[in-house]
CHARMM internal coordinates of N, CA and C (Angstrom, degrees):
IC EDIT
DIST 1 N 1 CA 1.4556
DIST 1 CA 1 C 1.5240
ANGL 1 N 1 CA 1 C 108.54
DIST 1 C 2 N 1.6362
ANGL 1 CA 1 C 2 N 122.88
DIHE 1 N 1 CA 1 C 2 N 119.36
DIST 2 N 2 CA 0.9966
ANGL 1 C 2 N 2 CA 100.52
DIHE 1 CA 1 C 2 N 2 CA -157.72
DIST 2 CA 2 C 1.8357
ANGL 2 N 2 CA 2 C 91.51
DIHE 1 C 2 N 2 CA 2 C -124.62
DIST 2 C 3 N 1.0909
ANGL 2 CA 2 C 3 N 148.40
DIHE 2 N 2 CA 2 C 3 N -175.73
DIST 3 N 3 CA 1.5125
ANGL 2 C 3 N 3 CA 158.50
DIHE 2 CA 2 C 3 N 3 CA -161.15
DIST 3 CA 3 C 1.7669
ANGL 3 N 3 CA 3 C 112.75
DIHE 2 C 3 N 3 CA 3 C -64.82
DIST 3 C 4 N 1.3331
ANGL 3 CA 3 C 4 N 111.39
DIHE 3 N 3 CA 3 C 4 N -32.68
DIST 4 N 4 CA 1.0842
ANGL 3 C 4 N 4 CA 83.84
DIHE 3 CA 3 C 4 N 4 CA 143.60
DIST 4 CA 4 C 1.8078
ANGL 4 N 4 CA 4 C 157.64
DIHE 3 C 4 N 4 CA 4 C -155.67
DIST 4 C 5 N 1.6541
ANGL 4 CA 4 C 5 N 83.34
DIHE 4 N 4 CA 4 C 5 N 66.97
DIST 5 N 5 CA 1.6401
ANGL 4 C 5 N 5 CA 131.57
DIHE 4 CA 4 C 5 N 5 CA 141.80
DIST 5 CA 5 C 1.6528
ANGL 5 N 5 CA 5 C 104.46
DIHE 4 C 5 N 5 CA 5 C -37.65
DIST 5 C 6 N 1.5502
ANGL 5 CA 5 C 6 N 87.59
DIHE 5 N 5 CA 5 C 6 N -83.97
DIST 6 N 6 CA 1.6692
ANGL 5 C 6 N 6 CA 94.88
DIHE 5 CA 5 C 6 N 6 CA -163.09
DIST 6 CA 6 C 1.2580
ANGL 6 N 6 CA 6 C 113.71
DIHE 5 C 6 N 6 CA 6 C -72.42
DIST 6 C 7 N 1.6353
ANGL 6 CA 6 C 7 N 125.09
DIHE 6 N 6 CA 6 C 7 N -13.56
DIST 7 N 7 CA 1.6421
ANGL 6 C 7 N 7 CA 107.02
DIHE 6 CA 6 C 7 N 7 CA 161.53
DIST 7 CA 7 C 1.2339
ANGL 7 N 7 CA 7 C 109.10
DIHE 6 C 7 N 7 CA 7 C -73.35
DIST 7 C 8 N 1.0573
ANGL 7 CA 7 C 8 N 135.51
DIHE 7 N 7 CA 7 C 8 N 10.89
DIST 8 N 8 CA 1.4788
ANGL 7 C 8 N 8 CA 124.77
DIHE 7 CA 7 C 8 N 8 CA -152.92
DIST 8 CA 8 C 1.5746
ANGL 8 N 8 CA 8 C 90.45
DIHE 7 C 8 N 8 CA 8 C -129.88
DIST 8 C 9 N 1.3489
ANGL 8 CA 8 C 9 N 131.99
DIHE 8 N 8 CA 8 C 9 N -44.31
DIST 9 N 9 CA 1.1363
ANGL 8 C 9 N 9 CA 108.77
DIHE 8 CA 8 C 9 N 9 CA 145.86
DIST 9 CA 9 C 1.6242
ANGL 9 N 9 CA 9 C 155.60
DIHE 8 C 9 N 9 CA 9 C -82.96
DIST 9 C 10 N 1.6441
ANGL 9 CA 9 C 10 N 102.45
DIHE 9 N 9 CA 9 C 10 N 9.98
DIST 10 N 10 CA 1.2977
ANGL 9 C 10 N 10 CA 118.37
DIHE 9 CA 9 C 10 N 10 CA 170.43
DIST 10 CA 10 C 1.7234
ANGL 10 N 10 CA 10 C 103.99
DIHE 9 C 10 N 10 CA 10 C -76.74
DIST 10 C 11 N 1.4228
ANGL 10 CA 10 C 11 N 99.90
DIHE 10 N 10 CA 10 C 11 N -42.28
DIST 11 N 11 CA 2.1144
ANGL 10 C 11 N 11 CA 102.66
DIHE 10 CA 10 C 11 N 11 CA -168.76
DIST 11 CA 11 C 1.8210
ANGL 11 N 11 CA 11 C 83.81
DIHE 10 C 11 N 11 CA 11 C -84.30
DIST 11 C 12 N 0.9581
ANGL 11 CA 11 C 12 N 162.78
DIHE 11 N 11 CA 11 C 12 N 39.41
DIST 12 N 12 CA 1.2658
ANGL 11 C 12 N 12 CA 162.87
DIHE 11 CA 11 C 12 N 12 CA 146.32
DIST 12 CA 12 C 1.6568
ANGL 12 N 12 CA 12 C 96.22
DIHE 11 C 12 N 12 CA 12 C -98.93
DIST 12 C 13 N 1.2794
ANGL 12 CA 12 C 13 N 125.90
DIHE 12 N 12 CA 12 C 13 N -74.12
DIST 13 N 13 CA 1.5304
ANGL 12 C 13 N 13 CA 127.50
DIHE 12 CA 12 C 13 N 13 CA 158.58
DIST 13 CA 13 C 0.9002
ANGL 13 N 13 CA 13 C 107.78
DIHE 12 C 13 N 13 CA 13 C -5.25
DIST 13 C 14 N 1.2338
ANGL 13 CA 13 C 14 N 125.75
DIHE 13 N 13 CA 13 C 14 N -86.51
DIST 14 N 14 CA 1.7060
ANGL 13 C 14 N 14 CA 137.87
DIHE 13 CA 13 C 14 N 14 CA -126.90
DIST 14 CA 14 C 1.7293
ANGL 14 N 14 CA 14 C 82.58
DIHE 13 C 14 N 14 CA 14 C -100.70
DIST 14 C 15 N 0.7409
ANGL 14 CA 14 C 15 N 133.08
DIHE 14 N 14 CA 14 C 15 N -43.20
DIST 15 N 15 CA 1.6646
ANGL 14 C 15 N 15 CA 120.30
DIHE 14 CA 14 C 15 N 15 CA 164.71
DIST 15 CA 15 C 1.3557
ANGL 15 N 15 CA 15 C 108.51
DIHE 14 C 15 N 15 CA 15 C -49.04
DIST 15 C 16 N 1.3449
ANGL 15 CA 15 C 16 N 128.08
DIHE 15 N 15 CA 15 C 16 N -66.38
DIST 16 N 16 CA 1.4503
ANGL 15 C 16 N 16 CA 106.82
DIHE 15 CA 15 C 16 N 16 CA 168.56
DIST 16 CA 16 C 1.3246
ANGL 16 N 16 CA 16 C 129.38
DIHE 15 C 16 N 16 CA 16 C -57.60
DIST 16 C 17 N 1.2213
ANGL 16 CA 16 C 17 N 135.27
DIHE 16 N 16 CA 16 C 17 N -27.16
DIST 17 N 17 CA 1.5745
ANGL 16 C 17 N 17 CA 125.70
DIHE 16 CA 16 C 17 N 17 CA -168.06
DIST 17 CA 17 C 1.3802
ANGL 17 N 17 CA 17 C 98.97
DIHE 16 C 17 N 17 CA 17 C -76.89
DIST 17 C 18 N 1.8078
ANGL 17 CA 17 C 18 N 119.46
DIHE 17 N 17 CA 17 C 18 N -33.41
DIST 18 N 18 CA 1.4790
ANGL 17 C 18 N 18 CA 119.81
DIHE 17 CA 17 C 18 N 18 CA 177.12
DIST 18 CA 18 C 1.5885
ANGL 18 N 18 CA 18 C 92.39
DIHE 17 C 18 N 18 CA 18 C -58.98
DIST 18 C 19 N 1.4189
ANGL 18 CA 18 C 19 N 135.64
DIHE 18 N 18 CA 18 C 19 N -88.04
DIST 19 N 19 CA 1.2031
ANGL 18 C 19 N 19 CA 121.20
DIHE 18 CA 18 C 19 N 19 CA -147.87
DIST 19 CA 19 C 1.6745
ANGL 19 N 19 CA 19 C 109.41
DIHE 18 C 19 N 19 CA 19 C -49.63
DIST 19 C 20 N 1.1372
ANGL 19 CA 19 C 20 N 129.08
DIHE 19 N 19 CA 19 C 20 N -25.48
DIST 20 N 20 CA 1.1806
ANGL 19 C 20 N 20 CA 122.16
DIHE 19 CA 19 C 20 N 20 CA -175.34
DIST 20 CA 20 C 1.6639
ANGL 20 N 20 CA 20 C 113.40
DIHE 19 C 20 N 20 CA 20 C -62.18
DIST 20 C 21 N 1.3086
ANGL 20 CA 20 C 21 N 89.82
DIHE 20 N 20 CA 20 C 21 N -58.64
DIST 21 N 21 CA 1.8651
ANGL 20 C 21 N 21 CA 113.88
DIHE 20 CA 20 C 21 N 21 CA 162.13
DIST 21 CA 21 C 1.5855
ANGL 21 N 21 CA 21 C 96.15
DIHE 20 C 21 N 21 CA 21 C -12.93
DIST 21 C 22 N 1.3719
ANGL 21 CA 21 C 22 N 110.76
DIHE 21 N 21 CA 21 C 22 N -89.78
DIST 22 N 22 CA 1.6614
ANGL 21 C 22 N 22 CA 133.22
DIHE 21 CA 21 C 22 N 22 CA -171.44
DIST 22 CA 22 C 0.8831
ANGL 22 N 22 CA 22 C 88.39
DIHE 21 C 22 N 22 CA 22 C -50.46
DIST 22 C 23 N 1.2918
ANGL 22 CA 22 C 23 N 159.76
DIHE 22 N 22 CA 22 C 23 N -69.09
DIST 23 N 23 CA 1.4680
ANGL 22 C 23 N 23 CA 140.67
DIHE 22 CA 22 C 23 N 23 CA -125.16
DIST 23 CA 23 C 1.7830
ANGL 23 N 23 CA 23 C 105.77
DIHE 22 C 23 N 23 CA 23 C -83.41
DIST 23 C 24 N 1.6545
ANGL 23 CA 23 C 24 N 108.87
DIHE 23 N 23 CA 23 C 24 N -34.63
DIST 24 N 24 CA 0.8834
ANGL 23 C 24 N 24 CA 135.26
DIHE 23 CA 23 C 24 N 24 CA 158.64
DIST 24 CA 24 C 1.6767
ANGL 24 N 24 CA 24 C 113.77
DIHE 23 C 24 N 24 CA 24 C -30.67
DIST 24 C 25 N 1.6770
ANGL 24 CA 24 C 25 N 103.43
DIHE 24 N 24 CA 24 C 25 N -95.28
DIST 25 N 25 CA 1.3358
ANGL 24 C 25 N 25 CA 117.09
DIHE 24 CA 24 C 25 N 25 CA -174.82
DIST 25 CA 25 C 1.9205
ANGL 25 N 25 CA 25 C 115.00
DIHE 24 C 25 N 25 CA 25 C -50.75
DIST 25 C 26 N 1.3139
ANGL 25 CA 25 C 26 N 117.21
DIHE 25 N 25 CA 25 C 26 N -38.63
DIST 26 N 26 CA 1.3554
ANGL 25 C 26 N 26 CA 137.11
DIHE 25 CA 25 C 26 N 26 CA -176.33
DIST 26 CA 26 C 1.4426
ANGL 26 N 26 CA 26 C 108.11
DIHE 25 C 26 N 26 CA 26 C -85.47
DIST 26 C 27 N 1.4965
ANGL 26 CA 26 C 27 N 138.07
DIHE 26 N 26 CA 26 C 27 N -10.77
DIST 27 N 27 CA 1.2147
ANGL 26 C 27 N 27 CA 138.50
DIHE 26 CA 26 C 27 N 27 CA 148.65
DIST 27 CA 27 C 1.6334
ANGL 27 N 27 CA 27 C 110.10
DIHE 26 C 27 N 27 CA 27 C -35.71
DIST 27 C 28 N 1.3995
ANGL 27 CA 27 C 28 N 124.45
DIHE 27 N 27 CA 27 C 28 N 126.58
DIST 28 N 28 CA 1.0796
ANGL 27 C 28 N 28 CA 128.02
DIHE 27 CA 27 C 28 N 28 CA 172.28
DIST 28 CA 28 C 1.5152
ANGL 28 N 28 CA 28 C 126.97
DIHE 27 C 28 N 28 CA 28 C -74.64
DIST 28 C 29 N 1.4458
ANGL 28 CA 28 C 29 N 114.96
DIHE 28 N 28 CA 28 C 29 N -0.97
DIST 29 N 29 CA 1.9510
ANGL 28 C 29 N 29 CA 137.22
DIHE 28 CA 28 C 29 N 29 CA 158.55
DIST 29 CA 29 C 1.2352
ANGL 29 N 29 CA 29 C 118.09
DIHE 28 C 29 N 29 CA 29 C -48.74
DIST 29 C 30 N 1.6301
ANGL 29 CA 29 C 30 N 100.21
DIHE 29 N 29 CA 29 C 30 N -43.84
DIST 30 N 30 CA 1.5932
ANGL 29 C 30 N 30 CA 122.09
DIHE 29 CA 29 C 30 N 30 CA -160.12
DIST 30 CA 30 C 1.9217
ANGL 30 N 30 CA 30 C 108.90
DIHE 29 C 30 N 30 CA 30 C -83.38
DIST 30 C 31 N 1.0952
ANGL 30 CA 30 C 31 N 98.88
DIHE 30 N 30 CA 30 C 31 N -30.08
DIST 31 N 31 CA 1.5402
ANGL 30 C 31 N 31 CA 122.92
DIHE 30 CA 30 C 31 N 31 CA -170.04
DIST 31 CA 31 C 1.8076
ANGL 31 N 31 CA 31 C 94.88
DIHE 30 C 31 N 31 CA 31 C -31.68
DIST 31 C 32 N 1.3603
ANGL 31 CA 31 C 32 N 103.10
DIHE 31 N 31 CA 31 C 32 N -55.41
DIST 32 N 32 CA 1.7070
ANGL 31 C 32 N 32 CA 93.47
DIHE 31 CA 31 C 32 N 32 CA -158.04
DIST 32 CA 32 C 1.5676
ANGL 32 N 32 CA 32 C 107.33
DIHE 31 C 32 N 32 CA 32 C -75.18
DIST 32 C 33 N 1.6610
ANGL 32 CA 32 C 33 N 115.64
DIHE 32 N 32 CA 32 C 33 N -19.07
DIST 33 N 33 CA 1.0699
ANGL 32 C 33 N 33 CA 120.08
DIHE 32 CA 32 C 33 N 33 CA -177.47
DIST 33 CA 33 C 1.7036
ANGL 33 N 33 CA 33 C 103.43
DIHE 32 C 33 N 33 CA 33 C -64.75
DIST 33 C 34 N 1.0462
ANGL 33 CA 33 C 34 N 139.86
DIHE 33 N 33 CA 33 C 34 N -41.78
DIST 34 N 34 CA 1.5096
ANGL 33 C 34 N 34 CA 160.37
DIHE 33 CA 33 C 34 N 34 CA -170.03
DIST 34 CA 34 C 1.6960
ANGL 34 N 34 CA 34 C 106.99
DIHE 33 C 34 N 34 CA 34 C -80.31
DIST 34 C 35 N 1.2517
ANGL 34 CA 34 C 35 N 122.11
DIHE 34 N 34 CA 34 C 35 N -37.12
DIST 35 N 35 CA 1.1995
ANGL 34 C 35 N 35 CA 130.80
DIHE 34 CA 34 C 35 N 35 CA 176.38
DIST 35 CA 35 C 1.5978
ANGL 35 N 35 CA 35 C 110.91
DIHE 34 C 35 N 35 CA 35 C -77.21
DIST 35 C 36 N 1.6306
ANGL 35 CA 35 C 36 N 118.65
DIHE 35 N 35 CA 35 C 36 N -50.63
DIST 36 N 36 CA 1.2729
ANGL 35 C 36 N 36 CA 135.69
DIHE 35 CA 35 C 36 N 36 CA 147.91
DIST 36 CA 36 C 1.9158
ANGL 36 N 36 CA 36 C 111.10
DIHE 35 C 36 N 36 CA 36 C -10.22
DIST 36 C 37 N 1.3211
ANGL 36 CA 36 C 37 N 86.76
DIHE 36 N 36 CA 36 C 37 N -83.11
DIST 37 N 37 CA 1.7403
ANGL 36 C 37 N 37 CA 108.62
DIHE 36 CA 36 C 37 N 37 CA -164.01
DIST 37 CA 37 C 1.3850
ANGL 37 N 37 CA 37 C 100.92
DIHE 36 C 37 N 37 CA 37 C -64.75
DIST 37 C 38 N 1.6060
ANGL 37 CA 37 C 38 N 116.89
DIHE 37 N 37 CA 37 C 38 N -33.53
DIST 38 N 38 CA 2.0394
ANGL 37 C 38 N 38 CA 111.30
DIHE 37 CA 37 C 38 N 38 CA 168.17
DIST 38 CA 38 C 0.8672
ANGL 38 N 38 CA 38 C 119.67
DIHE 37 C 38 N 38 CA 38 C -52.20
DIST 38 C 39 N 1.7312
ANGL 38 CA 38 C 39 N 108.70
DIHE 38 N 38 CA 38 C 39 N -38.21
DIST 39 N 39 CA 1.5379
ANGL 38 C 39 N 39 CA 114.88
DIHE 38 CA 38 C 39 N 39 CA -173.53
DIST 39 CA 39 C 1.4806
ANGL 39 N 39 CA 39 C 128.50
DIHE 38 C 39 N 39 CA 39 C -87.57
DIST 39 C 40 N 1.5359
ANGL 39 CA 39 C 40 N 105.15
DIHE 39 N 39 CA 39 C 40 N -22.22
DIST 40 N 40 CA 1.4879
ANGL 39 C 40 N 40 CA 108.69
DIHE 39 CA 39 C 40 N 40 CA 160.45
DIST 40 CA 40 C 1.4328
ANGL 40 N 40 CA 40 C 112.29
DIHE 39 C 40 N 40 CA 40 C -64.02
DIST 40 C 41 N 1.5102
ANGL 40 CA 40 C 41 N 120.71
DIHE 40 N 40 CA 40 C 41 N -40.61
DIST 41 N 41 CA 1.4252
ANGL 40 C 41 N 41 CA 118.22
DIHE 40 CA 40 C 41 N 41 CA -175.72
DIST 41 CA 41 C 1.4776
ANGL 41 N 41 CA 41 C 105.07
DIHE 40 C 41 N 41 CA 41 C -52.02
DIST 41 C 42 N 1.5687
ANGL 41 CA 41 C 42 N 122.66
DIHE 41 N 41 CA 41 C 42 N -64.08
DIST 42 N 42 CA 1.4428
ANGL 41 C 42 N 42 CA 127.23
DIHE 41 CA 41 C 42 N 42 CA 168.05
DIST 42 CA 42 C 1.7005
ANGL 42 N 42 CA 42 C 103.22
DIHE 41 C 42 N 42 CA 42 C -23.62
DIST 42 C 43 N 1.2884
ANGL 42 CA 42 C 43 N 117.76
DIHE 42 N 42 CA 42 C 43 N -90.08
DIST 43 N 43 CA 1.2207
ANGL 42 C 43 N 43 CA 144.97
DIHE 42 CA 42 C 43 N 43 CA -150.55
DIST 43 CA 43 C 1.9080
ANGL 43 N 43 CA 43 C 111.93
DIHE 42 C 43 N 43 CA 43 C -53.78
DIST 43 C 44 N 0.9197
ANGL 43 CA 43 C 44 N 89.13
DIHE 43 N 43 CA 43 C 44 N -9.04
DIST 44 N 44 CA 1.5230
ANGL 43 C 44 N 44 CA 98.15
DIHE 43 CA 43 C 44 N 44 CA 173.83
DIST 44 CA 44 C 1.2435
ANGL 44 N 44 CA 44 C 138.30
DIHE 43 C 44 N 44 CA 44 C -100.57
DIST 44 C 45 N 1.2795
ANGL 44 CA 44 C 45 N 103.47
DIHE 44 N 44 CA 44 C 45 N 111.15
DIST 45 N 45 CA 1.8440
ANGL 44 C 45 N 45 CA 117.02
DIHE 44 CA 44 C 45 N 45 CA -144.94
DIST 45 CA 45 C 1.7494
ANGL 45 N 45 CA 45 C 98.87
DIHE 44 C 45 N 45 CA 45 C -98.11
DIST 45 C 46 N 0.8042
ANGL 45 CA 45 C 46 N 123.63
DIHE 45 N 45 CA 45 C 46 N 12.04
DIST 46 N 46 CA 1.6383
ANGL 45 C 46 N 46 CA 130.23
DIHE 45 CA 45 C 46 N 46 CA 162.69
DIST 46 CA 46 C 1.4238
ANGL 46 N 46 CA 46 C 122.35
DIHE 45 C 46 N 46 CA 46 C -61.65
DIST 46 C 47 N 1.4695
ANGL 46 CA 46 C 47 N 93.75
DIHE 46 N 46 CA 46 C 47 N 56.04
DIST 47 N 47 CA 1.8005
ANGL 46 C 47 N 47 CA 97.25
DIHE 46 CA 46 C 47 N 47 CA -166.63
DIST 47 CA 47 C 2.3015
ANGL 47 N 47 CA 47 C 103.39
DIHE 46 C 47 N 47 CA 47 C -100.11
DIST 47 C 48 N 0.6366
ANGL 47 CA 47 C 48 N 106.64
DIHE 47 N 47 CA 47 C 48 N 134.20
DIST 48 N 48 CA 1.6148
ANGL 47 C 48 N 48 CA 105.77
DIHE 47 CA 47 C 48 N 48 CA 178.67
DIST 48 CA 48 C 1.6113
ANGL 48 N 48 CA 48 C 111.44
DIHE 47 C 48 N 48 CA 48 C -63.68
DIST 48 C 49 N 1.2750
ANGL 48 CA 48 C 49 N 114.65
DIHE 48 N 48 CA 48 C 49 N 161.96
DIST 49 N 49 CA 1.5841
ANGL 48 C 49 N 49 CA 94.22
DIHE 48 CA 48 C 49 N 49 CA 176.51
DIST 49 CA 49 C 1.4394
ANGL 49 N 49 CA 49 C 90.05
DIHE 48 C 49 N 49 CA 49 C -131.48
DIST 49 C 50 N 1.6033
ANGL 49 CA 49 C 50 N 98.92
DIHE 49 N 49 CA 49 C 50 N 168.86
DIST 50 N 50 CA 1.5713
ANGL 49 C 50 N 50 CA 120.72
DIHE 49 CA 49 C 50 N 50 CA -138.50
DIST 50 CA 50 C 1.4025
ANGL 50 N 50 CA 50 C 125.42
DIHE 49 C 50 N 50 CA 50 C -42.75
DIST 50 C 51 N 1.8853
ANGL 50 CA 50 C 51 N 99.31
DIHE 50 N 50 CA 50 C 51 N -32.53
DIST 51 N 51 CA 1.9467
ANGL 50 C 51 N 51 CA 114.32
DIHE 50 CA 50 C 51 N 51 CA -157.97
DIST 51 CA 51 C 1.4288
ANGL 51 N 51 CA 51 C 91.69
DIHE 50 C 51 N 51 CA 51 C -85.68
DIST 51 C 52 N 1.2968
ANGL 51 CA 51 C 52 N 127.94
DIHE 51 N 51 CA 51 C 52 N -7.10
DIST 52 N 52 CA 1.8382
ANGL 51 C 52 N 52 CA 138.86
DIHE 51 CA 51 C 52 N 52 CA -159.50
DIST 52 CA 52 C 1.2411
ANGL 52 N 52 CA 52 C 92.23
DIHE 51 C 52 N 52 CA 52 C -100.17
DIST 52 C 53 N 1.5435
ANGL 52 CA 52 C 53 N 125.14
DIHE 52 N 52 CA 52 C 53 N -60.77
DIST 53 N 53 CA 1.4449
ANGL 52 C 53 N 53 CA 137.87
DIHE 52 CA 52 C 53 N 53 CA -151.08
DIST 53 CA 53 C 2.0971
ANGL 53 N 53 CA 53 C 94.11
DIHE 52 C 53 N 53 CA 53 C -72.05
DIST 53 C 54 N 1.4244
ANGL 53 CA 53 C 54 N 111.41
DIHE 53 N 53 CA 53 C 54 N -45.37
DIST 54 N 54 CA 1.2260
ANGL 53 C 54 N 54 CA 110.98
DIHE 53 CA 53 C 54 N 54 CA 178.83
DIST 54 CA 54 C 1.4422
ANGL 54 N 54 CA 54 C 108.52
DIHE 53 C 54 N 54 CA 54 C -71.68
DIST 54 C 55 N 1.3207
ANGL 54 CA 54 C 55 N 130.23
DIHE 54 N 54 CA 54 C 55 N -48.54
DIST 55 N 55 CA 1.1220
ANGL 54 C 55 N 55 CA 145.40
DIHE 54 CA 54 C 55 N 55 CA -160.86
DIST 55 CA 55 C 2.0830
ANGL 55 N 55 CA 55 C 96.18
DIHE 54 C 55 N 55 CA 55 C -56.05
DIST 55 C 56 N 1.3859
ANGL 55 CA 55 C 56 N 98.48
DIHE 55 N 55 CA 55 C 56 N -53.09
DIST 56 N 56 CA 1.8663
ANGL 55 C 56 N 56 CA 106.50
DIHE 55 CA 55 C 56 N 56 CA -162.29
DIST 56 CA 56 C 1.8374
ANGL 56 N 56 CA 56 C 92.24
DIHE 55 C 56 N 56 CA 56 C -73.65
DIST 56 C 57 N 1.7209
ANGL 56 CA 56 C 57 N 127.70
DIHE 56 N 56 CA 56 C 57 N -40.33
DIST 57 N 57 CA 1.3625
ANGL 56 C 57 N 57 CA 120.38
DIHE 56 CA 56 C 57 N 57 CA 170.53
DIST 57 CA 57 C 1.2424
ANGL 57 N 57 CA 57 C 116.60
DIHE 56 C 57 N 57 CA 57 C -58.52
DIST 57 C 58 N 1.0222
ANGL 57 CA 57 C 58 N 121.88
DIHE 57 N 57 CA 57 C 58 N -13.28
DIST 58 N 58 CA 1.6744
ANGL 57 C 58 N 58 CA 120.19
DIHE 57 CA 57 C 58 N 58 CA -164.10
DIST 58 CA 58 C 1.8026
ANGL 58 N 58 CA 58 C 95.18
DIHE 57 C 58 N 58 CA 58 C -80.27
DIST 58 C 59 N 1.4945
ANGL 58 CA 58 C 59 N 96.98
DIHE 58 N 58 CA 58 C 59 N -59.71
DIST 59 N 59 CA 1.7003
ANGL 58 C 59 N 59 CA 125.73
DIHE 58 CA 58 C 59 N 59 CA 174.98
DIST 59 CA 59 C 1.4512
ANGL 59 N 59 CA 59 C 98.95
DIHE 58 C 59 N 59 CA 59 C -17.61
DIST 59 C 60 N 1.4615
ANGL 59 CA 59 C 60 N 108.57
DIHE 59 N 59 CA 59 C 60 N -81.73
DIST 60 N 60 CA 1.3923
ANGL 59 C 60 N 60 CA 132.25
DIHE 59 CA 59 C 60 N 60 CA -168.10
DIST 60 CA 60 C 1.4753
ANGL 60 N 60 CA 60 C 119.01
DIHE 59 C 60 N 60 CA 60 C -53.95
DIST 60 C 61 N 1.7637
ANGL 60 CA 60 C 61 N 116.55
DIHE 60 N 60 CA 60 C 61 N 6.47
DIST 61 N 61 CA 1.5974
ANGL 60 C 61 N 61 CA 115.98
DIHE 60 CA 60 C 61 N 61 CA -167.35
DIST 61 CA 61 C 1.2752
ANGL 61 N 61 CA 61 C 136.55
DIHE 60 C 61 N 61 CA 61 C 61.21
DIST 61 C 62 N 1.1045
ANGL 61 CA 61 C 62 N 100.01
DIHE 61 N 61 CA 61 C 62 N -7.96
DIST 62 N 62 CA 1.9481
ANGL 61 C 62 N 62 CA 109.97
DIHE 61 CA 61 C 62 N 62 CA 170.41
DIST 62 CA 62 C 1.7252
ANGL 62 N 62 CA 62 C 114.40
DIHE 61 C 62 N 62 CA 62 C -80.04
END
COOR INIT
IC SEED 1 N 1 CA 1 C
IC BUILD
């Protein structure tokens, strides 16, 4: 087995683990799990208010 064997079966790999990947995320099972986690992102009112938000940038040197 000589070099390139094993590129040839590493880019064979990674072609499959991608389609698996997709088949994965794009499964229509998963949908509510993904819709879920959008909507917590939305839904989450943990926002800082203004004298905090300046106060913690100032901190950080920016």
């Amino acid at each position: 087995m000589n070099m390139a064997w094993a590129n040839s079966l590493f880019t064979i790999g990674i072609c499959i683990s991608f389609a698996v990947i997709l088949f994965i995320v794009l499964n229509k099972r998963n949908k509510q799990n993904y819709q879920d986690a959008a909507q917590s992102i939305l839904d989450d009112d943990d926002t800082p208010r203004d004298n905090e938000a300046a106060q913690t940038h100032h901190e950080h040197g920016a």
